[in-house]
C-alpha positions as CSV (number, residue, x, y, z in Angstrom):
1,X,182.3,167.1,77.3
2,X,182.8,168.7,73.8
3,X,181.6,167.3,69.7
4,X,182.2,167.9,66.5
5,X,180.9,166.9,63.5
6,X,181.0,163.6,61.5
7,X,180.0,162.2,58.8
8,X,176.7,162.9,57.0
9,X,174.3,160.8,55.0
10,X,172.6,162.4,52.5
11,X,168.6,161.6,51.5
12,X,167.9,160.8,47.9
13,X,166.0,163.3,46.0
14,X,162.4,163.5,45.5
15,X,160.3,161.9,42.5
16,X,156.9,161.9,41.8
17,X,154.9,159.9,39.1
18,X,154.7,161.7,35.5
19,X,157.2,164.5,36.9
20,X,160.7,165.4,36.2
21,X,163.4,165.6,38.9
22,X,165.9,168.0,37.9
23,X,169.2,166.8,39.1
24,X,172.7,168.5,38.2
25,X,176.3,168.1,38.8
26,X,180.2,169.9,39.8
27,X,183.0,168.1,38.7
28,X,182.3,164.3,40.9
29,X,179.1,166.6,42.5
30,X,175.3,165.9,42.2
31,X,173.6,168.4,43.3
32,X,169.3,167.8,43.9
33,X,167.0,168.5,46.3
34,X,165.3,166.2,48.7
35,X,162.1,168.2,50.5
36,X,163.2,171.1,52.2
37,X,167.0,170.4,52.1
38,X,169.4,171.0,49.3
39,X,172.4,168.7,49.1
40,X,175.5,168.7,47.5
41,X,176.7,164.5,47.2
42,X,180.3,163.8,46.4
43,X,180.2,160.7,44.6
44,X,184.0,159.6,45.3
45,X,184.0,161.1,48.9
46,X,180.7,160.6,50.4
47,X,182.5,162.6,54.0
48,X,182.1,165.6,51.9
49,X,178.7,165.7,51.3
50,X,176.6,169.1,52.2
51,X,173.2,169.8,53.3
52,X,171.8,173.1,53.1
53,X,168.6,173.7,54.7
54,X,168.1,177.6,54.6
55,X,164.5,176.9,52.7
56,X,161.3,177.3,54.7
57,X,159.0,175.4,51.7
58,X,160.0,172.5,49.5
59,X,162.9,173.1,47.4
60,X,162.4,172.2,43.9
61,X,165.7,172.7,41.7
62,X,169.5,173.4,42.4
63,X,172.3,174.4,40.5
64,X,175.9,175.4,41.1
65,X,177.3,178.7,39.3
66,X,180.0,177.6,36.8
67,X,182.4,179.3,39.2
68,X,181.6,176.9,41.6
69,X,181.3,179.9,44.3
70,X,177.6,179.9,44.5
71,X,174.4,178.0,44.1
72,X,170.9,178.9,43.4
73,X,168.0,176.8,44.9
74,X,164.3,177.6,44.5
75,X,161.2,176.4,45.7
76,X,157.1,175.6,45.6
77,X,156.2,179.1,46.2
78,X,158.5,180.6,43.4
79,X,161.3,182.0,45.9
80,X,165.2,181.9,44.7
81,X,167.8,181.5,47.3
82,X,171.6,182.0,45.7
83,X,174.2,181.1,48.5
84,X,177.6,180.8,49.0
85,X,178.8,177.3,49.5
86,X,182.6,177.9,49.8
87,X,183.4,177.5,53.2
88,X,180.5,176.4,56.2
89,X,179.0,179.2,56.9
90,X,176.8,179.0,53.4
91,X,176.1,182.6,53.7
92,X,173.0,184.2,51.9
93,X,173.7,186.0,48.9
94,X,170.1,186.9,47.7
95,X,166.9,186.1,48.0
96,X,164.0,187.0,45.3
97,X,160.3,185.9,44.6
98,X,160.4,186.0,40.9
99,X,157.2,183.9,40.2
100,X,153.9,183.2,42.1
101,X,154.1,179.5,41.5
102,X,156.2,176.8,41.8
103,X,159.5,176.8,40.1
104,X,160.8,173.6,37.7
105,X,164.0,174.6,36.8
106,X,167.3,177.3,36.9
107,X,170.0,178.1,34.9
108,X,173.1,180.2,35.5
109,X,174.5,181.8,32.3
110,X,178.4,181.3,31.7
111,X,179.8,184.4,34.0
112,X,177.9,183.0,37.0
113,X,175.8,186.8,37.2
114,X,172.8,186.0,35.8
115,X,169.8,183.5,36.1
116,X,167.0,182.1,34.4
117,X,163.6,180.8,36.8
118,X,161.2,179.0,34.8
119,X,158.1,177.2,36.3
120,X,154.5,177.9,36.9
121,X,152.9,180.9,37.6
122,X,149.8,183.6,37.3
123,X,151.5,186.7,35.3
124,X,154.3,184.4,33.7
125,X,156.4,181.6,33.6
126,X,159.8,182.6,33.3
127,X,161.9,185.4,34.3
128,X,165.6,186.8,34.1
129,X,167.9,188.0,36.5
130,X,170.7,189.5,38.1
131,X,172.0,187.1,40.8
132,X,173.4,189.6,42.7
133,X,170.5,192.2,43.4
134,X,167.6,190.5,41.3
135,X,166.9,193.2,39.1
136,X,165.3,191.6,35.5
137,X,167.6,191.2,32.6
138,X,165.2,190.4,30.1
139,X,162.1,188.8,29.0
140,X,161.6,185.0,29.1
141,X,158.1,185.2,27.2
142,X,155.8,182.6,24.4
143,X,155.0,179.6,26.5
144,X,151.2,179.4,27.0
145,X,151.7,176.5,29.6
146,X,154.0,175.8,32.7
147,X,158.0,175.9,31.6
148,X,159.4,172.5,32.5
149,X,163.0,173.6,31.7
150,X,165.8,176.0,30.8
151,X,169.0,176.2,29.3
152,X,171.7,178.7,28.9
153,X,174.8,178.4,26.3
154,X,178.1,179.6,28.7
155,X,179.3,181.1,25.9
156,X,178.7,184.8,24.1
157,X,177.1,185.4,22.5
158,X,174.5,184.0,24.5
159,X,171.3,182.3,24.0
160,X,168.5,180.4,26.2
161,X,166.5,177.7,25.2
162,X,162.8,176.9,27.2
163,X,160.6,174.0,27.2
164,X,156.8,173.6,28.6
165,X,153.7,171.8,28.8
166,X,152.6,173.8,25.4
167,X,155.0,171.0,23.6
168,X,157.1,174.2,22.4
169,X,160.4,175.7,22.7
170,X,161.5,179.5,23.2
171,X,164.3,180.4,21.6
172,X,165.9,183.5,23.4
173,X,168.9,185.5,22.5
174,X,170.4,187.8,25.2
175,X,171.6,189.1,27.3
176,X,169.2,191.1,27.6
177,X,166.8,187.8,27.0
178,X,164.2,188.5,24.6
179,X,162.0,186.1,22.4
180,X,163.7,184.8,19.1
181,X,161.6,182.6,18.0
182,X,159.3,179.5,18.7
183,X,160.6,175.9,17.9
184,X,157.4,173.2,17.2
185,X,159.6,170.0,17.4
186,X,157.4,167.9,20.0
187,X,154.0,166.7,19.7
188,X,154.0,166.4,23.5
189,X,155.5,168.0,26.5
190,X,159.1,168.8,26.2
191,X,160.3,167.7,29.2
192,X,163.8,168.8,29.2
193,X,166.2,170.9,27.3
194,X,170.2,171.3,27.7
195,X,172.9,173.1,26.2
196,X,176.5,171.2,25.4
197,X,179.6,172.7,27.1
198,X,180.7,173.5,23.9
199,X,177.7,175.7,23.2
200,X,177.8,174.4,19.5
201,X,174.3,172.0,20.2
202,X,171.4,172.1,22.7
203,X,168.8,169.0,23.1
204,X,165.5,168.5,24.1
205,X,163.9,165.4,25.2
206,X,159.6,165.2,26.1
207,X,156.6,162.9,26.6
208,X,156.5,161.9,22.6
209,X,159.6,159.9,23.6
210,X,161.3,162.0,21.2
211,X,164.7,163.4,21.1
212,X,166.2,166.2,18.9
213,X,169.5,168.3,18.7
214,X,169.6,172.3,17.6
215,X,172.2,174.7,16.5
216,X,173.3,176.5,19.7
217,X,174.0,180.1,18.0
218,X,170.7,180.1,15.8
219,X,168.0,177.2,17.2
220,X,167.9,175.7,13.7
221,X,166.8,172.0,13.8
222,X,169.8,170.0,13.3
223,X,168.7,166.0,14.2
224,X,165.9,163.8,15.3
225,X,167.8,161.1,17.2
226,X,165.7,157.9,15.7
227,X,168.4,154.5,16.3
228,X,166.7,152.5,18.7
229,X,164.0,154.8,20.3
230,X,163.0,155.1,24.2
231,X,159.6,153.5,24.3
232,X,158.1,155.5,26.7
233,X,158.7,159.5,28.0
234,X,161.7,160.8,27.9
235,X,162.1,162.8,31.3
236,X,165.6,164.4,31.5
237,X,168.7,164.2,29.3
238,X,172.3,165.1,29.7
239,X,175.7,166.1,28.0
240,X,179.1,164.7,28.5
241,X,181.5,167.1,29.4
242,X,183.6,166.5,26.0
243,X,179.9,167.8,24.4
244,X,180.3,164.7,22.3
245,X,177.3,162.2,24.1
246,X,173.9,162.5,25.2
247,X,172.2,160.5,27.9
248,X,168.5,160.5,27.9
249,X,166.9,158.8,30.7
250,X,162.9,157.8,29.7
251,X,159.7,156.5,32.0
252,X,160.5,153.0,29.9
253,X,163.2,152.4,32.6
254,X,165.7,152.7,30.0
255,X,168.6,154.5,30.0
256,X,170.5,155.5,26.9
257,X,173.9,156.5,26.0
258,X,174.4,158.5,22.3
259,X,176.6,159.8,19.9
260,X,175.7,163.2,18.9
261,X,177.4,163.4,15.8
262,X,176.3,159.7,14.2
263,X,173.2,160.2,15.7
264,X,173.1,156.5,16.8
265,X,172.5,155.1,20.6
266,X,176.0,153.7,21.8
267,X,174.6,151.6,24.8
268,X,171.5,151.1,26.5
269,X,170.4,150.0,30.4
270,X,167.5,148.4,31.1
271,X,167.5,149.3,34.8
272,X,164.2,146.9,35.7
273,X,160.5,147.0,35.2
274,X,157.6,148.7,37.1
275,X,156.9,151.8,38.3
276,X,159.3,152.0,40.7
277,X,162.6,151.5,38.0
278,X,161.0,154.4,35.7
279,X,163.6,157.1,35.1
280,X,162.6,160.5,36.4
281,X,165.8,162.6,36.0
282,X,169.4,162.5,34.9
283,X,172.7,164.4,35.2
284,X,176.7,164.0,33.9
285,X,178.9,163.9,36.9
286,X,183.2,164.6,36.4
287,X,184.2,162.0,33.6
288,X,182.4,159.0,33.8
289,X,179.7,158.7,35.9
290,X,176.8,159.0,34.5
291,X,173.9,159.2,36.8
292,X,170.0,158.5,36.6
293,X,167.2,158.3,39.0
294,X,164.5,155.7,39.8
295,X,160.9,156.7,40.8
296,X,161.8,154.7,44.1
297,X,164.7,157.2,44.7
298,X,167.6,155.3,44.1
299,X,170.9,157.0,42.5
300,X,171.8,154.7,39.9
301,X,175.2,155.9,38.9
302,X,176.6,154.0,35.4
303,X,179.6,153.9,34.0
304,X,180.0,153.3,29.9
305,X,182.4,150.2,30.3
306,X,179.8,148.5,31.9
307,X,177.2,147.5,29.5
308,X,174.4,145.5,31.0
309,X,173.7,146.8,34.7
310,X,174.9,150.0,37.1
311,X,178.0,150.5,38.0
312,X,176.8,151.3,41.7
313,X,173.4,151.9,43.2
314,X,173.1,154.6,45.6
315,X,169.9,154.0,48.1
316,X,168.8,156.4,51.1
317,X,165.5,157.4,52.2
318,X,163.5,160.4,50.3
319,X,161.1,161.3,53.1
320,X,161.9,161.9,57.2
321,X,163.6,159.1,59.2
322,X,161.2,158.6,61.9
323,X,162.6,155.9,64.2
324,X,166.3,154.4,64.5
325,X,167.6,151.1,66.1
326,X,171.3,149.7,66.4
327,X,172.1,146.2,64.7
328,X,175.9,145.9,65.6
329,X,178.6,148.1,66.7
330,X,178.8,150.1,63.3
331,X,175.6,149.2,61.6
332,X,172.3,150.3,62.6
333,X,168.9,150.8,60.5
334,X,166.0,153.4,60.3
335,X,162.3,154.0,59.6
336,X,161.4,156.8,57.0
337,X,157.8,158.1,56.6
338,X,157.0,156.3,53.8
339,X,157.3,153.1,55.2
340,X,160.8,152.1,54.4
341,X,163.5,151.3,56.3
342,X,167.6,151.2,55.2
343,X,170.4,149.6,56.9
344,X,173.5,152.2,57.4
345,X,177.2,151.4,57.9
346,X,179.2,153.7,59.6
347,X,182.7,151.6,58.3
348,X,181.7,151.7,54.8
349,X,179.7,155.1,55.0
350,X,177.1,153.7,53.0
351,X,173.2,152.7,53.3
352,X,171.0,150.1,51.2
353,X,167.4,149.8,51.1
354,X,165.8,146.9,53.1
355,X,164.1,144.4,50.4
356,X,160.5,142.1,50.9
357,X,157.5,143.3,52.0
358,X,157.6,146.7,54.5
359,X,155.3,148.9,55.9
360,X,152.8,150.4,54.1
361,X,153.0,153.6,55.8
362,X,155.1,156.1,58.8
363,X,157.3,153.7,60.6
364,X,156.4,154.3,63.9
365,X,159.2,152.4,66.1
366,X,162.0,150.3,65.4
367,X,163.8,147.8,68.4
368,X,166.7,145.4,69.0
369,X,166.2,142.2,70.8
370,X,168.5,142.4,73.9
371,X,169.5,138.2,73.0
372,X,169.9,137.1,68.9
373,X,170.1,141.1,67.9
374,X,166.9,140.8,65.7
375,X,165.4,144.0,65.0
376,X,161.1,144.3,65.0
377,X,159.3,147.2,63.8
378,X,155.6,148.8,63.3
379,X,153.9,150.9,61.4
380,X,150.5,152.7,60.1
381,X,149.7,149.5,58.2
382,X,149.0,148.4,61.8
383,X,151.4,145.4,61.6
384,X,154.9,144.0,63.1
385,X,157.7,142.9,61.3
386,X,160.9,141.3,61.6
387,X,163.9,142.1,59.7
388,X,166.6,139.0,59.0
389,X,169.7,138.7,60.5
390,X,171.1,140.5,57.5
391,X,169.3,143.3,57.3
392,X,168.6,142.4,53.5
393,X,165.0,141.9,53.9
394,X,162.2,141.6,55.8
395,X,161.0,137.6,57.2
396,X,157.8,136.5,55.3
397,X,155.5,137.0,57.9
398,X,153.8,139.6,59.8
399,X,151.7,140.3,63.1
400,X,148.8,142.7,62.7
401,X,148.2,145.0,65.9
402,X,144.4,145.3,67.1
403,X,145.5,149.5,66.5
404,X,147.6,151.6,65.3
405,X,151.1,151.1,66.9
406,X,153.3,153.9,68.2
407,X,156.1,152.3,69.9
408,X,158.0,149.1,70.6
409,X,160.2,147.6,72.8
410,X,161.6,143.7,73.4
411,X,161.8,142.3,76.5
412,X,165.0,140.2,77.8
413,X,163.0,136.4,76.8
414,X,162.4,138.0,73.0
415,X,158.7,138.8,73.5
416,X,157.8,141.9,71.4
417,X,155.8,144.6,73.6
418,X,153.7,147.1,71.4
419,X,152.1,150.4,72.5
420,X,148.6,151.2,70.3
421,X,145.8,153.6,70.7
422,X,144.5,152.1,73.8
423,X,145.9,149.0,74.0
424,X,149.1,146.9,75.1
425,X,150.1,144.0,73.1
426,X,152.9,141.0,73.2
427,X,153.5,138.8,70.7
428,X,155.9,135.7,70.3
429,X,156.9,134.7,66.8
430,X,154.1,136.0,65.2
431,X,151.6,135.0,67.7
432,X,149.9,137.8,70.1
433,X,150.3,136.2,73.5
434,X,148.8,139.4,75.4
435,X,147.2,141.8,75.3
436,X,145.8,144.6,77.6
437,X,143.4,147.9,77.5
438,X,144.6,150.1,80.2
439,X,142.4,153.0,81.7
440,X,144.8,155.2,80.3
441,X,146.2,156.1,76.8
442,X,149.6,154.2,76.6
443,X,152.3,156.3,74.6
444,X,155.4,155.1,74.8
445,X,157.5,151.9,76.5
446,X,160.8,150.8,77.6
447,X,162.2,146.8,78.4
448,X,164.9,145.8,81.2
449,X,165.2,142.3,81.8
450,X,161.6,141.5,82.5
451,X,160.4,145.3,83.7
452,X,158.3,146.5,81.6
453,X,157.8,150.4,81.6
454,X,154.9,152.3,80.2
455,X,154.5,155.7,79.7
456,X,151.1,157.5,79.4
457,X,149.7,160.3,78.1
458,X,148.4,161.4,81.6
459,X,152.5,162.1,82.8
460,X,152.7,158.8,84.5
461,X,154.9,155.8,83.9
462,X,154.2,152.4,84.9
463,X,156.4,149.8,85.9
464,X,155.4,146.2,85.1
465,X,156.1,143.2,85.9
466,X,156.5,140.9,83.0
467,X,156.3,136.6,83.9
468,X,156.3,135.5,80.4
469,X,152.5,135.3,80.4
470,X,150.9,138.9,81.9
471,X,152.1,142.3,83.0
472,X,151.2,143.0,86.5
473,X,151.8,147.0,87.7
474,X,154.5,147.0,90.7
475,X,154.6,151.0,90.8
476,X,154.2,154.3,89.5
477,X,156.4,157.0,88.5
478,X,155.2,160.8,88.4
479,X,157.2,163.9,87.6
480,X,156.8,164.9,83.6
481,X,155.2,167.9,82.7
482,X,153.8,166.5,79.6
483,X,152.7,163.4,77.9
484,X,155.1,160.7,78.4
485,X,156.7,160.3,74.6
486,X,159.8,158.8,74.9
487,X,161.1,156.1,77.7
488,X,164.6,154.3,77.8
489,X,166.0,151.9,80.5
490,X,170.1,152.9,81.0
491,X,171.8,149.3,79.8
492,X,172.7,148.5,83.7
493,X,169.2,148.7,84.4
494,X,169.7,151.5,87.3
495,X,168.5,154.3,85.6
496,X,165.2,155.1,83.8
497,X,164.6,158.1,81.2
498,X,161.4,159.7,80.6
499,X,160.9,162.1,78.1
500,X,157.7,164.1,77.5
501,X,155.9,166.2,74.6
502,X,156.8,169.7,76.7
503,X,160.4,168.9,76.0
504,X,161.3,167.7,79.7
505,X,163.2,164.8,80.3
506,X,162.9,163.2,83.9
507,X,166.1,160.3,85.4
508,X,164.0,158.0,87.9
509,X,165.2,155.7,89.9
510,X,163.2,152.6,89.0
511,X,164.8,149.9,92.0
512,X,164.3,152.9,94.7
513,X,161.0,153.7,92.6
514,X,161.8,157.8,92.7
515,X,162.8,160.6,90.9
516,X,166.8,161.2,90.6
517,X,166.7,164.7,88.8
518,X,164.4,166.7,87.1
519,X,167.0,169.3,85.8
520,X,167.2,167.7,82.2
521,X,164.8,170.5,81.1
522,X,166.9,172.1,78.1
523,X,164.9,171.0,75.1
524,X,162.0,173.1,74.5
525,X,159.5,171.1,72.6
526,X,158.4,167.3,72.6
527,X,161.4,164.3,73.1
528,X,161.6,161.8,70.2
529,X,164.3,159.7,71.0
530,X,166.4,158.5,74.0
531,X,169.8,156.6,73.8
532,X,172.1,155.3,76.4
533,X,175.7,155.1,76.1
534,X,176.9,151.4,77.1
535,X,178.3,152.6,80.5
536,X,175.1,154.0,81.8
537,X,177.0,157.2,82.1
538,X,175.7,159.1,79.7
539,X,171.8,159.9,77.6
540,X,171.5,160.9,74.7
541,X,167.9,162.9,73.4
542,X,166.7,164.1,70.6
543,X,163.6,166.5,69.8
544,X,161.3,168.4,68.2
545,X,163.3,171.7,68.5
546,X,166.3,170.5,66.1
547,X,167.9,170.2,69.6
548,X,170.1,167.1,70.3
549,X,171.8,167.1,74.3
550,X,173.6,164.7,76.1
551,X,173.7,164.5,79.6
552,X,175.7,162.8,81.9
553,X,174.4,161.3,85.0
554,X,177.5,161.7,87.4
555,X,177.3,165.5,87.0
556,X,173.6,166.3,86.5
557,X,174.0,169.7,85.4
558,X,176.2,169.4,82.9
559,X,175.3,168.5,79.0
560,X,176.2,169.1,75.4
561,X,174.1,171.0,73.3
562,X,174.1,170.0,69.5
563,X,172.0,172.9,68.8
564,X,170.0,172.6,65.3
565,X,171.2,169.4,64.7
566,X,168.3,168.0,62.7
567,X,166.4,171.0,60.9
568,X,162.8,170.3,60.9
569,X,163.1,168.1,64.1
570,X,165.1,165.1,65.4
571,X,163.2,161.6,65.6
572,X,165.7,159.4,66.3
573,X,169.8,159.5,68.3
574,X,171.6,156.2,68.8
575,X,175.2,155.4,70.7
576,X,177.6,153.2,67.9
577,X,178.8,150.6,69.5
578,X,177.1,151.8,72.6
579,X,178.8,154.8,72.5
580,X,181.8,153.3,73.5
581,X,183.6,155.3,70.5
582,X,181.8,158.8,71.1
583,X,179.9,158.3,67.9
584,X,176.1,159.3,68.0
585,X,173.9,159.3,65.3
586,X,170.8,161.7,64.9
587,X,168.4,161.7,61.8
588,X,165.0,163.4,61.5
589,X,163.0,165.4,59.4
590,X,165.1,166.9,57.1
591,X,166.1,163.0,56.0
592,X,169.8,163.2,56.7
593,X,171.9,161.1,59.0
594,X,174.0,162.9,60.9
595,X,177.0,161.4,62.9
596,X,179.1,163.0,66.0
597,X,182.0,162.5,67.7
598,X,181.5,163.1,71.3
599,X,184.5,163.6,73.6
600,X,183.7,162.9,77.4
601,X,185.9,164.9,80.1
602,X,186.9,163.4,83.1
């Protein structure tokens, strides 16, 4: 057996309320950063998307050298990575602490050697460097207040503009950077400021819902842009790569498109209303797509021919995938954290938000009926849910658990089996039909037919008979060395998995009622997920450790290790089209779907 690597789906960046997200962009590139991970999206090519994950706290900010050899990406604590992301080996370049704090924003200046940090932090909020050995190049000093953002004009000689929370801009000339003077344009805070290409203009944009252009060479004042004004705060703003338009994107869920040198708003998108269609951050990517971000994540990418809605919009999840379940051959869906779950096509490469009323909180398991191929989750908001045929949007109603769920599984006559703290319960369209309190703590469960297994936290499973009415215990199973968190029934019915939180992963026999083999002992922390190629030949698992293998049952010791696969931890793997094409799918922490091709020797 031997893999390689397939396609990747990238999270969305992060937003949160009042709170600029810096994106930026390379040619038909947006690059942002989405928790720990850095990613680098190809908007024409979404195979050629990259994920860097080299940070050990939240990334913050990320932006590619004009050369196009490096990028720098910082962090919550005030650390700078710069890394090489020519080629895959995305090889470290530097690393530097250069503030105590988080930072907001970076800038490289035109030659791709030096770098501007801004951000929050106790000595200052700014500083200057070399991006090769981090040695200071200047002063970035006369905010009073966090720095929300920094720009650099490419071209010599050359200047740096600042924005913060004290409503002012710095005006730095360099290199060396040293204070030129301060700029008292915004009432407000300024929360963003970006040079042209040309270097002839910077703007700045803030909470006033204000927007003004400056002479790049000198920081004179040149033009309050006033023609139909944002009605709320203007959070990021961006130049075309002619320098000629500026696109402002503003908490009124507006977007805005303008000339700079008439001064006057060309177009203007209303992307929706409500909290969740405020604009929180903007970039320019290649020649005409112009992107802006929604405070529910999505990528809305526009395009100025189009006048009165996106062009596309780009949806994914913006906090860990915690559960996946197929829904055909080259569509399946996933749980995030947050409570959401998205529907995936491997065909189209592409993913869409499921619509109606979710989960209010961590998805906890997601399931296929064997007959009808609806799929049934739960979550922290102690309920269960049914998604529609299309995968468009939840169905109306909703079963609340007696606890908090933390995994499901649907028997072969479509009744709904749901693990809780404490508790086993059924239900039948909406209706709880039964419901049990075993002596033990139930932790995970598996369906065949009408077999019902349930794992425990005292390393036992339980196999159960299920009449449509009751379960009734026929026999347990004993050989994990931890608590049972993961079980899966092969699709012929002959094999049982059994993974547990010390990383073992036990095959029993659950006709003969034994134990096949318990030399599936590779991963080294708790098992998340289990899937089951369509032959039975062949399990899948996926765990805390980053760790994805796949072992085969015919020859017992052998496996493939997908080492690191998911940084952070994998929650979920799953066989396309029952792994009938070699394609498995792993998504964790980190937010990213990953896919695989797996080739299987004879």
């Amino acid at each position: 057996m031997s893999y390689s690597r397939g396609a990747l789906y990238p999270p969305n960046p992060v937003t949160a309320r009042g709170t600029a997200t810096k994106l930026s962009a390379a040619k038909d590139k947006v690059v942002y950063t989405s928790g720990r991970t850095v990613l680098i999206r190809d908007l024409k090519n979404p195979g050629l998307t990259t994920a860097y994950s080299g940070h050990i706290q939240n990334a913050t900010v990320a932006r590619l050298a004009p050369s196009g050899y490096y990028c720098a990406s910082a962090d919550v604590t005030g650390q700078v990575r710069v890394w090489d992301v020519v080629g895959g080996e995305q090889v470290l370049k530097g690393e530097y602490r250069v503030l105590s704090g988080r930072i907001n924003d970076l800038a490289w200046d035109g030659e791709s050697k030096r770098i501007i940090a801004v951000g929050d932090g106790k000595e200052k909020f700014g500083h200057a460097f070399m991006m090769d050995s981090g040695s200071s190049t200047g002063e970035i000093i006369g905010h009073s207040k966090v720095i929300n953002a920094v720009a650099i004009r490419h071209q010599r000689p050359f200047r740096a503009a600042t924005a913060g929370d004290d409503t002012s801009i710095i005006f730095h000339t360099g290199a060396p950077y040293k204070y030129e003077r301060t700029i008292k344009t915004h009432t407000k805070f300024v929360q963003d400021v970006q040079y042209a290409l040309s270097g002839d203009h910077f703007a700045s944009v803030g909470s006033d819902a204000k927007i003004f252009l400056y002479d790049g060479k000198t920081g004179d004042t040149v033009a309050e842009l006033t023609d139909s004004p944002h009605k709320g705060s203007i959070m990021a703003c961006a130049w075309s790569p002619d320098s000629k338009q500026l696109l402002t994107s503003s908490a009124d869920c507006t977007v805005k498109l303008w000339d700079a040198s008439t001064q006057k708003a060309v177009t203007t998108w209303t992307v929706g209303s409500g909290l969740g269609h405020q604009q929180a951050g903007n970039t320019w990517s290649g020649q005409s797509d112009l992107v802006s971000l929604s405070m529910s994540g999505d990528l809305n990418i526009f395009d100025p021919r189009i006048a009165d809605k996106p062009a596309r919009v780009l949806s994914a999840p913006q906090r860990s995938v915690t559960a996946v379940a197929p829904s055909s051959s080259d569509t399946f869906v996933t749980g995030t954290a947050d409570g959401r779950v998205y529907a995936y096509s491997s065909a189209k490469e592409e993913c869409h938000g499921v619509g109606g009323e979710g989960h209010a909180g961590n998805v906890t398991g997601l399931a296929t009926a064997p007959a009808g191929g609806k799929i049934y989750s739960v979550g922290f908001d102690d309920h269960v849910r049914e998604l529609d045929s299309s995968e468009a949007s939840y169905a109306p109603a909703a079963a609340p658990t007696t606890a908090q769920p933390k995994d499901i599984a649907v028997a072969a006559d479509s009744t709904v089996f749901v693990v809780e703290i404490g508790a086993v319960e059924a239900f039948r369209a909406n209706q709880r039909v039964f419901q049990t309190k075993p002596a033990f703590e139930p932790s995970a469960i598996a369906a065949s037919g009408s077999l019902i297994a349930i794992g425990g936290e005292d390393r036992k499973v339980r196999l159960n008979e299920w009449d449509g009415k009751a379960l009734k215990e026929i026999a347990v199973l004993e050989g994990n060395q931890g608590a049972v968190s993961r079980l899966a029934f092969s699709p012929d019915g002959k094999y049982l998995a059994s993974g547990d939180s010390s990383g073992k992963l036990i095959l029993f026999d659950p006709a003969g009622r034994k134990v096949v083999t318990t030399r599936w002992a590779n991963h080294t922390a708790r098992i998340n997920s289990l899937s089951w190629t369509a032959d039975s030949a062949h399990c899948a698992s996926g765990s805390l450790d980053t760790h994805v293998y796949v072992w085969s049952v015919a020859k017992l010791m052998k496996n493939i290790a997908i080492k690191n696969a998911g940084p952070g931890g994998v929650n979920g793997v799953l066989w396309l089209d029952g792994g009938k094409g070699g394609v498995l799918v792993s998504a964790g922490f980190d937010g990213c779907v990953r896919t695989w091709k797996v080739t299987f020797h004879a």
